[in-house]
C-alpha positions in Angstrom: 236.4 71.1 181.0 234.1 72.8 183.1 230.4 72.8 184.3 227.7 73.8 181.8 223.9 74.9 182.2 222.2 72.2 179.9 218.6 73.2 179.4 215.5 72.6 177.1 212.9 74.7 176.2 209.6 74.0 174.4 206.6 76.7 173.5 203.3 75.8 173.1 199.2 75.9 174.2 198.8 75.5 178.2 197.3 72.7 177.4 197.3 70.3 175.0 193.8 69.3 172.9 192.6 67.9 169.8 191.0 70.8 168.0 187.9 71.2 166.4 188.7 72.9 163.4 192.1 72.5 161.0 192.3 76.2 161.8 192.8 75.8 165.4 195.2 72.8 165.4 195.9 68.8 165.2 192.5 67.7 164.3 191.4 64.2 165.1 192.1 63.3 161.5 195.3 64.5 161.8 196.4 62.7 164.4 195.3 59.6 163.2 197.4 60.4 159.7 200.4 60.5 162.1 199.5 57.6 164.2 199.5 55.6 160.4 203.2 57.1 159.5 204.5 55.9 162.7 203.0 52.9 162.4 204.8 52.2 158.9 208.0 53.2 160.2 208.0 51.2 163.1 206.8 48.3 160.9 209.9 48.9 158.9 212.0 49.3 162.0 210.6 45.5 163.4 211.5 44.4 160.3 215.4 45.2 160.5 215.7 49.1 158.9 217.6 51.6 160.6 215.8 54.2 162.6 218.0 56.5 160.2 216.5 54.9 157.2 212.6 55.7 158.4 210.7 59.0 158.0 209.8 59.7 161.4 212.4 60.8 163.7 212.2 59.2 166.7 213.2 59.9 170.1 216.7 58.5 171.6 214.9 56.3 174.0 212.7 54.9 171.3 215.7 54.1 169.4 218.0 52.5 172.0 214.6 50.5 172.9 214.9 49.1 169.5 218.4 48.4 169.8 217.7 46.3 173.1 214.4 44.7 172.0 214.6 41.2 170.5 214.5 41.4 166.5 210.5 41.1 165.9 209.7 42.8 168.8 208.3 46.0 169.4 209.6 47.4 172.6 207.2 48.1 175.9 208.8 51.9 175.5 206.7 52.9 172.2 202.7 53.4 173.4 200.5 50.8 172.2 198.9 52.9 170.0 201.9 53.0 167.8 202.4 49.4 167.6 201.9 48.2 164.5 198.5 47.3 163.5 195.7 46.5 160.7 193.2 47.9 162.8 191.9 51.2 162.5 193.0 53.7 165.3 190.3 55.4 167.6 188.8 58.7 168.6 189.8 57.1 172.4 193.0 55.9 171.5 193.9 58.8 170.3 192.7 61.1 173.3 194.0 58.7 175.6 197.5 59.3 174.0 197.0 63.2 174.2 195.7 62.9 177.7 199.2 61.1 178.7 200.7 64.1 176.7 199.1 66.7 179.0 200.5 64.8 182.1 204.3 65.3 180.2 203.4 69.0 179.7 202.1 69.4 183.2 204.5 67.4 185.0 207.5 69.4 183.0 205.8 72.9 183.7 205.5 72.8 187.3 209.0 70.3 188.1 211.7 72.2 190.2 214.0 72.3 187.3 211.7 73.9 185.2 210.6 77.6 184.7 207.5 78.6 183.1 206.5 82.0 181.2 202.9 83.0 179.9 202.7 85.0 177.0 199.4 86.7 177.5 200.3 89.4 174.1 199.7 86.2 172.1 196.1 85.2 173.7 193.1 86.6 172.0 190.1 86.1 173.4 188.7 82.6 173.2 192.0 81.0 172.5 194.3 79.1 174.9 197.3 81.1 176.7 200.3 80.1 174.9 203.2 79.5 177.0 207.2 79.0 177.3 208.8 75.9 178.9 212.5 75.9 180.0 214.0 73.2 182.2 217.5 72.1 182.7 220.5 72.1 185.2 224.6 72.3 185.5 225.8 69.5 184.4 229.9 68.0 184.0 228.7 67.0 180.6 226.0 64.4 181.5 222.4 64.9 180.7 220.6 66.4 183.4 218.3 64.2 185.2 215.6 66.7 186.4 212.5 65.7 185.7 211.5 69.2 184.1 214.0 68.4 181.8 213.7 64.3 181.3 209.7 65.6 180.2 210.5 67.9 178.0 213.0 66.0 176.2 210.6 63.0 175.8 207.7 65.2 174.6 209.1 67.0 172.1 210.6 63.7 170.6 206.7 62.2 170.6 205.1 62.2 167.1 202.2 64.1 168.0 203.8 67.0 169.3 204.7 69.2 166.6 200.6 68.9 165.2 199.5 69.7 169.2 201.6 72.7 168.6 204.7 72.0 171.0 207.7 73.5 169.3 
């Protein structure tokens, strides 16, 4: 057995925002519809279902908070918003969530594990510079605990990154 370069890498906009248009990416409405899926799921997941039995793949720490939380519970580890709820879900909530999403994607582009490429052929003019993410480090086998890599690895398991355009 020897040492291995573990990495991720995401693409997506420089920076994440709720578009205006269905056109130009997750639109308000959009992200509400995913805030109700989740919402559901983790419902069912309160209620004793297997994060294997729900629609919505959640991320690894989401799921070993599950495990840990008391059965009823929803664990401190999901965001608020997700919790669920009766009540409608707000234009705030909702940029509050994406706001805390832009800190991830900032925090992972500039980390010292992390490298960071623009790809200025796929800007046209008016639109936001697309970019290329990679963090990791060599590892015996464990996960790498850069933080380039620790926020990548949690964004890209959040629900709203695939409709913010983080692949």
């Amino acid at each position: 057995m020897g040492m291995d370069m573990v990495g991720y890498m995401a693409f997506g906009p420089s920076r994440l925002e709720v578009a205006s248009s269905a056109d130009s990416g997750a639109t308000m409405d959009a992200l509400r519809g995913k805030v109700m899926e989740v919402r559901k799921d983790i419902a069912l997941m309160v209620e004793g279902e297997s994060p294997d039995d729900v629609d919505i793949k959640f991320s690894d720490e989401w799921i070993v908070a599950f495990e840990m939380a008391d059965d009823g519970d929803v664990p401190d580890e999901i965001p608020s918003i997700f919790h669920p709820s009766d009540a409608e879900v707000t234009d705030d909530e909702i940029l509050k969530e994406v706001e805390s999403l832009n800190d991830l994607w900032e925090s992972a582009q500039y980390a010292r594990d992390a490298m960071i490429r623009n790809l200025a052929e796929d800007r046209e003019v008016g639109e936001s510079q697309r970019i290329i993410v990679s963090a990791g480090e060599p590892t015996w086998g464990d996960e790498p605990v850069g933080s380039g890599f620790q926020s990548l690895k949690d964004l890209v398991a959040h629900p709203f990154a695939e409709p913010l355009g983080i692949d």
